[in-house]
N, C-alpha and C positions, 0 to 999 in steps of 0.2 A: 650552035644552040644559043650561043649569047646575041646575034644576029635575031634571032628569032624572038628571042624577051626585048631588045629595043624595039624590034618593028612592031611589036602587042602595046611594050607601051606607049609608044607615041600618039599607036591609031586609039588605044585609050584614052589618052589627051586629049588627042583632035575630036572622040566624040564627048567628051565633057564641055569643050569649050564651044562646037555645034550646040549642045543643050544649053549653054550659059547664053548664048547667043538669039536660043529661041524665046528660051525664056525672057529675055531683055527686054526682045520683042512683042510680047506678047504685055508685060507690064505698061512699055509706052502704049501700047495701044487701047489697054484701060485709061491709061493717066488721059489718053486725047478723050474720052469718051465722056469721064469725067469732067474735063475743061467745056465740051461741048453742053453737055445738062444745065454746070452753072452757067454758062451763058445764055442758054436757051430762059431758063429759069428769071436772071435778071433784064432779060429782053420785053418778058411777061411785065413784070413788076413794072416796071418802065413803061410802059404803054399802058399800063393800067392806071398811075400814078401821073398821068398823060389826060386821060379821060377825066378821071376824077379833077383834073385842074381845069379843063375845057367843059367840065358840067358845071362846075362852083364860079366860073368866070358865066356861064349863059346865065344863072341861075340870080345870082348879081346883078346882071343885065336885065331881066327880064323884069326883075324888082324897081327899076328904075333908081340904081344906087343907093337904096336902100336895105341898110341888114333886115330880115327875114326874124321873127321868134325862133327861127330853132339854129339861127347865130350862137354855137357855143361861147363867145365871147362880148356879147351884147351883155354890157353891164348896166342896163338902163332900167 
């Protein structure tokens, strides 16, 4: 009988630490999905912060080096 109550508890064990195991698994697999979003996210920001430099540089250019009236920092 005492055979019998180790052998329950072990395979009790053994399915706790399978669920600790899934579960683990299952967190890291959010945490990558997560990592993936913010990255995606500041990949956007980044190319958009990309544009906006390569519009204010044509936009410059096209003025022939001269600030424009809607130069927020034309103090003239």
């Amino acid at each position: 009988m005492t055979w019998l109550k180790i052998i329950l508890a072990a395979l009790s064990l053994l399915r706790k630490f399978v669920g600790f195991l899934g579960d683990r698994q299952l967190l890291d697999a959010g945490a990558a999905e997560a990592i993936a979003a913010q990255l995606e996210a500041s990949k956007d920001a980044a190319n958009k912060a990309e544009a906006a430099s390569a519009a204010a540089i044509a936009r410059f250019d096209a003025s022939g080096g001269v600030p424009d009236d809607s130069d927020p920092n034309l103090r003239d």
